[in-house]
Structures are given as C-alpha cells and as structure tokens.
N, C-alpha and C positions, 0 to 999 in steps of 0.2 A: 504494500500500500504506500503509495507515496506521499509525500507533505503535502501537495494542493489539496488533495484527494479528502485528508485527514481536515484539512483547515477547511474546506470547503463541508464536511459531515459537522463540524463543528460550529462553522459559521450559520449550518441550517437550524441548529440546535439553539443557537442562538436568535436567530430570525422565528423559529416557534416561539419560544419564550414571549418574547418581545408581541408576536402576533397577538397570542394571547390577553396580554395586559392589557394592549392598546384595545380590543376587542371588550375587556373590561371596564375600561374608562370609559368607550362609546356607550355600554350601554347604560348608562348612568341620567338619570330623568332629568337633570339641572341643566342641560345642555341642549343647545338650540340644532336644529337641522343642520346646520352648515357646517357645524364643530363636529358632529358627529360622521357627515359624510367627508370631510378631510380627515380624520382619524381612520376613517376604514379605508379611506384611499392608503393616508402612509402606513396602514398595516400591511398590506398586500406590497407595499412595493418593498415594505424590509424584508420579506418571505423570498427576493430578489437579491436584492443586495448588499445580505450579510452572507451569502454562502461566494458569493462574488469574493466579495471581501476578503473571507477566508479563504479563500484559493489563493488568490495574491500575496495575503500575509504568507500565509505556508509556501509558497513557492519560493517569491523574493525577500524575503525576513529570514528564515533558516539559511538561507545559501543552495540546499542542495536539490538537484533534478537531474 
C-alpha cells in the first residue's frame, strides 16, 4: 500500500467525520435556508477534498513513491 493511497483512506476518514458534523449543524432549527443549504453544499464538497488532500500530503510530505 503506498502513502497516497494511505493519506488518501485517511483523508476520506476524515472528510466522513467532518460530513457528519456539518450534516449536524445543518440540521439545527435556528438556522435560516440559506445557512443550511451552504452547509450541505460545503459538506459534500469536503467528502472531495480531504481524501484529495490526503493523497498529496502522503505523496509529497513523506518523500516516498
């Protein structure tokens, strides 16, 4: 298994997390339409790129490939 590979399962693991939360805060009744539909936009787009992210870390941040 190589380090993108790894930073990339990592970064998705991370992008879950983070899904979740933000999916939490949306659905919270004090919050007007428009908060809520940018919150679930920027949820879906870290589902994107955090495993991005981790690809890169683990590629060019360790050194090896």
């Amino acid at each position: 298994m190589s380090w993108g590979l790894i930073g990339a399962i990592v970064g998705l693991g991370v992008g879950i997390v983070d899904f979740l939360v933000l999916r939490n805060v949306a659905a919270k009744p004090d919050l007007t339409q428009q908060s809520r539909t940018i919150i679930g936009l920027v949820s879906y787009i870290s589902l994107v790129i955090f495993p991005i992210v981790g690809w890169y870390a683990g590629t060019n941040l360790i050194g090896v490939e």
